[in-house]
N, C-alpha and C positions, 0 to 999 in steps of 0.2 A: 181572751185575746187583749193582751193593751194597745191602749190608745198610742198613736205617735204623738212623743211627748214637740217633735222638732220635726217641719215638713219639707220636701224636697224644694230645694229653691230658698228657704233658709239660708240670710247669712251668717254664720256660725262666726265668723271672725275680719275683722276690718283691724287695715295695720298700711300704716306708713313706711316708710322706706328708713331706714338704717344709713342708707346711701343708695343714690343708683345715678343712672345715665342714659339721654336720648341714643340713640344707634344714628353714628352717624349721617348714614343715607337718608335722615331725615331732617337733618340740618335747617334744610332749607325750606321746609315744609310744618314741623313744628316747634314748639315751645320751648327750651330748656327745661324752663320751671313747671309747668303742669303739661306738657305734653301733649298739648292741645294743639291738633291740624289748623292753622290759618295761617294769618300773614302776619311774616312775622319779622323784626327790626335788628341789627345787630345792638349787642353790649357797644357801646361809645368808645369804650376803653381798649378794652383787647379785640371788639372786632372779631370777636371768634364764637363764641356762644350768644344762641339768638333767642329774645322774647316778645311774646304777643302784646306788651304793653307793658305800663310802668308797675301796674300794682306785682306781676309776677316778677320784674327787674326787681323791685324793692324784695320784694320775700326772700327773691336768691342773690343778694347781697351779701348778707351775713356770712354766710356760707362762700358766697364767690370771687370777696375782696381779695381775700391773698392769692386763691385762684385765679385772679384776671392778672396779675401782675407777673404770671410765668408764663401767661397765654397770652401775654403783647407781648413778650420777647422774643416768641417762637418765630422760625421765618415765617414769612410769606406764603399761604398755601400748605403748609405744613399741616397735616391731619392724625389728632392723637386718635391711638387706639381705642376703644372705646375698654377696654380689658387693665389699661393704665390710668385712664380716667376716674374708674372705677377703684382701684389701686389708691391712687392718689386721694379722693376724697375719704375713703374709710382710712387712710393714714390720717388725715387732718378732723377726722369726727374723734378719732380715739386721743387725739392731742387735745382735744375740746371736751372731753371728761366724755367724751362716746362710752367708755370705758365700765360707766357705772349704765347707761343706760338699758331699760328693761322692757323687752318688748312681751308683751301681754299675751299668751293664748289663752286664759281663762282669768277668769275677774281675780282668782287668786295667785295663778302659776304662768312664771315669764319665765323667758331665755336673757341671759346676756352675750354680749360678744364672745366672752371666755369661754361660753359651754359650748361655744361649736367646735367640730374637730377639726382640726386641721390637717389631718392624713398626712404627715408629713412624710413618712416613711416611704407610702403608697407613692410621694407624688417622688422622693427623691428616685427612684426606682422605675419612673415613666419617663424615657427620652423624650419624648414628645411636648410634655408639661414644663419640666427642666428645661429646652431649647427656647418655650414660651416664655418662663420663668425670667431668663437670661436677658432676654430682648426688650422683656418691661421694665428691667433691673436700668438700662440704659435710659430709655424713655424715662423712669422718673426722677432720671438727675435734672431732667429742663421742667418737671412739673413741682418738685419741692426744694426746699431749702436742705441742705446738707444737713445744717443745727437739727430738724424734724423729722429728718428718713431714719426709720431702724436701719436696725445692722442686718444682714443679708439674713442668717438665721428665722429671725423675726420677722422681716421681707415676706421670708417662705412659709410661716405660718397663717401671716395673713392671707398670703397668695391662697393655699390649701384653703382655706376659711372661704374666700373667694371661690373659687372653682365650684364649690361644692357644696354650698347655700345660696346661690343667687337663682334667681328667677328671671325668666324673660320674660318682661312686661309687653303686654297685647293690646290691642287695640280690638274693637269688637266683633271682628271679621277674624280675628286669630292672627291679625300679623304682629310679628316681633317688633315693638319699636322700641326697644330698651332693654338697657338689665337693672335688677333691683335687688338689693338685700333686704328681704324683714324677719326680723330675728324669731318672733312669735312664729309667725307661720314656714319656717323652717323645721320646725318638731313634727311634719307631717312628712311620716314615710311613704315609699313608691308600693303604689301597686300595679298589675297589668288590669286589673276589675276595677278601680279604684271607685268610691263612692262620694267624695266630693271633688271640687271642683274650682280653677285659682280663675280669677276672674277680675279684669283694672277698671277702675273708674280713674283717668288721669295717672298718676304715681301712686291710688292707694291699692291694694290688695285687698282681696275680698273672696272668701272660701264661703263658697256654696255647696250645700247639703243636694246630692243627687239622688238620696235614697230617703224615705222617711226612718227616723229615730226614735226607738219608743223610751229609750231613758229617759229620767232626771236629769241628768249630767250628763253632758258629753264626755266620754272616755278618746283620747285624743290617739291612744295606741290602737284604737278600732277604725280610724279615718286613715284613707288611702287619698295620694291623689297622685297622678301618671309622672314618671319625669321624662318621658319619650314619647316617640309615636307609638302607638297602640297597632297601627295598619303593618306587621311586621311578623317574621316565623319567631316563635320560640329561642332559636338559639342567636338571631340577630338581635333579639331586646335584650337580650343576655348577654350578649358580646358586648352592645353600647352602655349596657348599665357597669358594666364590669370594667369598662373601657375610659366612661366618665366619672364613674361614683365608686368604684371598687369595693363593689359588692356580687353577688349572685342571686338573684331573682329567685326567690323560694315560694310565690305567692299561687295561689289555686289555680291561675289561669296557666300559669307556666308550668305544674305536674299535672297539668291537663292533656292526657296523651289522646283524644281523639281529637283536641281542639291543635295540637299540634302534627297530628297527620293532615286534616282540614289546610291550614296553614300554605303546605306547599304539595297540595293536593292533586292530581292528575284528575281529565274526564273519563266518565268508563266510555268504550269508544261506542255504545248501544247510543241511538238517538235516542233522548226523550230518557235515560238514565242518570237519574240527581246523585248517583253512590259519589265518597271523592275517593280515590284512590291513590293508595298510600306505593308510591314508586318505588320504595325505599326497603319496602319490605321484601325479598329476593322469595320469600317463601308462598307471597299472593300470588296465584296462578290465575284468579278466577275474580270476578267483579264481587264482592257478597252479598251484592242486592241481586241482579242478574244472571249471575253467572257465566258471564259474558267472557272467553280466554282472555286472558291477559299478556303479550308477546314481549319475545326480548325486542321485536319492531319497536312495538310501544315502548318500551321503555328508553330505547334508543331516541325515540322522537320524543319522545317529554323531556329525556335530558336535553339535547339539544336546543326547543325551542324552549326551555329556562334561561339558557346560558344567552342564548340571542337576546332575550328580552331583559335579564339582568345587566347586561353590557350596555343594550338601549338605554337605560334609566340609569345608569350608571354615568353617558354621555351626554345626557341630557343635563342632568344635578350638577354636572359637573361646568358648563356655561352656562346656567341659571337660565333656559331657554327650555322650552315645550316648541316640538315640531310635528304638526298633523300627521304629515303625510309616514313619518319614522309609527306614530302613536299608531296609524289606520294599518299600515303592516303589521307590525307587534300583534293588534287585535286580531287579523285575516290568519296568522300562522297560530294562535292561541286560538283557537276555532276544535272544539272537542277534541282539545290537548291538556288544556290549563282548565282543571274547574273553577265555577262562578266565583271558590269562596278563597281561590287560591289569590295569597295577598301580593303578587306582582301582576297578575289579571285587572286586580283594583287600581295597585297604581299607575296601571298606563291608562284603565279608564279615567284615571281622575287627571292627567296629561294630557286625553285627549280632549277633555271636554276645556282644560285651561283652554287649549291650542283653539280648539272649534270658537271659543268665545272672543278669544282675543282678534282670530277672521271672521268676525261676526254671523257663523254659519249656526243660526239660530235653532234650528231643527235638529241638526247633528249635534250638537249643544245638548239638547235637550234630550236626546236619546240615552246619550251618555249618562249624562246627570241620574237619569232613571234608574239604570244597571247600576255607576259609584253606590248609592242609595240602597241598594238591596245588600253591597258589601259593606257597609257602614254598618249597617244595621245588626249584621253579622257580630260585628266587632266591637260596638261602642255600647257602650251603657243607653238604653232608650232616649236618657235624658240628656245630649252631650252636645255642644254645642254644633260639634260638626257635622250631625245630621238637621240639624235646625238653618245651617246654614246653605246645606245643598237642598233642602225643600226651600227654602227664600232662593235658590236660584232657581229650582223648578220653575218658581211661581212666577217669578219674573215674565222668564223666560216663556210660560203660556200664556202669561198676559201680554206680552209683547208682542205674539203672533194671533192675540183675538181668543183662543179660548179657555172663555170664562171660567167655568166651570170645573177643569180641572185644576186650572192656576188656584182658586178659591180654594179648592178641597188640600191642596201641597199648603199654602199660606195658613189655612189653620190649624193644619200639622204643626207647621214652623213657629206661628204664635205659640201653641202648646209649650213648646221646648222651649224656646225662649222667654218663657213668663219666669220658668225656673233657672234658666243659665244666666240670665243678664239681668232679668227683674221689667217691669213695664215701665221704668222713668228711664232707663236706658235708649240712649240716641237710636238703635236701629231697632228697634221695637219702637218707640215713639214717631220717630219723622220715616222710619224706611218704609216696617213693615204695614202699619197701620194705614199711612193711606192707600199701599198696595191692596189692602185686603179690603179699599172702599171700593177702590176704581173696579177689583173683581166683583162685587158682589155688584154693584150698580151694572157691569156690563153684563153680570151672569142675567140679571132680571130684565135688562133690554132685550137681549138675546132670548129669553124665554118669550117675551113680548110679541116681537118677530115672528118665534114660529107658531105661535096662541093666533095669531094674524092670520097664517098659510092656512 
């Protein structure tokens, strides 16, 4: 048996940004230049991009000089795309010899700009990307100089280049707070299994290993890592991978045909029956665990409460809003209709439990959290960070309400995972989780204390 030469939680590759940019909605809350949450001061000049101080000002000078001098002339309140920004900068890297530079995925083998595709064809062919296309076309006549702007051709290579190599840079909770190009770590294909993992410190990039590796060498065409949500049926990762990257998902989880009956799964209507049942199949009569009939009733009520609960999520995504009381119906009609592992069952658990936290309804919170967590588990690699991240709300969450004991037991679930997704210098493993898992363990032994007393 070999040894793993490379272990889970390994950073296999650390890479700087080619170019990237804060996401606007965060303007006012982080850094331009490193990304960093605090208080933070406008550029003097153009008043438009903000930094937490001088040393990050000086860093993104070089880079921001000619940039401030398009972004004083914009109106007043005028907000660039963050898709044009993006645009703009990788046109003024490549005017800056960008052109030669080589970003690194093995101490010997890099990418440059030039080897990325540019799907041009793909992209001239999507009304959707062309309408985008158009609109940034406008936008970067106030972000560059005419002398500097390609010709529209050239425009849309970079555009394609764009679209289809950048990353959304995270923060350590999973939220988007930026996009980023890095050339090295774009030579990692999708998978829906994927075995490593993109993870920011600031603006850097940083793939972590989620599986142990027993090579010498990392072989780079062996590393997956997700370009989607993973919580989704078979032919919707397939849709959006086809839709954003124009390709077709060929990978093991996707010619995985029980994992795709699972997927969008019916309950058998037997209490106390785990089978999932596949609705879709006209020739199932019969449960296969149970043998429980199987009715056109049923199958009439399972389509039905789909369609109720996909229109719910559908309204919801759609005003960036979680509402309880939509989430607690969805759940009450999804009642030995929808099985546990059916992935729209998860998403409105994982709406309700937003909804429940955001009305501070602790318990029902907490409920939630339990159930999302069994469909995670389902779905995500052991090591991933978003089940590390709904055991640190577990944990919270029963340390919030006194107890100990099982808060303690979710928290060192959560440390587990997060020694490998984030590393132990990492801010929420350092200031979050850790003295989380003090205040448990000191309340769990008082609490034992207590009833040692009784």
């Amino acid at each position: 048996m070999n040894k793993a030469v490379y272990r889970k939680g390994d950073v296999i590759l650390q890479e700087k940004p080619f170019a990237y940019v804060l996401d606007p909605r965060y303007r006012d809350k982080r850094c331009d230049r490193c990304l960093k949450e605090t208080k933070v001061m406008k550029c003097s000049s153009c008043l438009y991009l903000r930094y937490c101080g001088r040393t990050c000002q000086k860093e993104a000078w070089p880079d921001h000089k000619e940039e401030c001098e398009k972004l004083k002339a914009l109106p007043a309140g005028l907000l660039v795309p963050s898709a044009a920004m993006m645009m703009s900068r990788i046109v003024r890297r490549l005017r800056k010899g960008g052109d030669t530079h080589k970003g690194y995925y093995t101490s010997k083998f890099y990418r440059k700009f030039a080897d990325l595709m540019p799907h041009e064809e793909d992209i001239r062919q999507d009304p959707k990307r062309m309408e985008h296309f158009g609109t940034l076309v406008v936008v970067l006549q106030r972000l560059l100089d005419e002398s500097i702007t390609p010709k529209k051709p050239e425009l849309l290579r970079i555009y394609g280049k764009m679209c289809i190599n950048t990353f959304n840079v995270l923060d350590s909770e999973l939220n988007t707070i930026g996009t980023g190009m890095y050339l090295g770590a774009s030579i990692i294909d999708h998978s829906c299994r994927p075995n490593v993992m993109v993870s920011f410190v600031g603006e850097t990039l940083q793939l972590r290993l989620l599986e142990d590796y027993s090579q010498a060498e990392l072989d780079f065409g062996q590393l997956f890592i997700s370009y989607i949500d993973l919580i989704d049926t078979t032919e919707t990762r397939r849709d959006q991978l086809s839709e954003r990257y124009y390709f077709r998902c060929r990978c093991a989880r996707c010619q995985d045909e029980q994992e795709h009956k699972v997927t969008n799964a019916a309950a058998c209507s037997l209490e106390g029956c785990q089978e999932p049942i596949d609705m879709d199949d006209t020739a199932l009569v019969r449960c296969p665990a149970c043998k429980t009939p199987i009715t056109e009733v049923d199958r009439e009520t399972f389509q039905d409460i789909s369609t109720f609960t996909k229109d719910h999520l559908a309204q919801m995504k759609n005003v960036s809003s979680t509402d309880l009381d939509v989430s607690r119906l969805c759940l009450k009609k999804q009642e030995n209709v929808l099985h546990r592992y059916n992935v729209y069952h998860i998403k409105t658990l994982e709406n309700a439990m937003d909804s429940a936290l955001e009305l501070e309804k602790w318990s029902e919170a907490t409920g939630y959290a339990l159930r999302l967590l069994d469909g995670f588990r389902k779905y995500y690699s052991p090591f991933h960070p978003h089940i590390a991240l709904t055991l640190l709300k577990i944990g919270k969450l029963q340390l919030y309400q006194c107890y100990f004991a099982e808060a303690l037991k979710h928290l060192q679930q959560a440390a587990k995972i997060l020694r490998v997704t984030h590393g132990e210098q990492d801010d929420l493993y350092k200031r979050v989780l850790v003295p989380m898992l003090c205040d448990a363990s000191q309340g769990n032994l008082g609490h034992l204390a207590i009833a040692s007393d009784d």
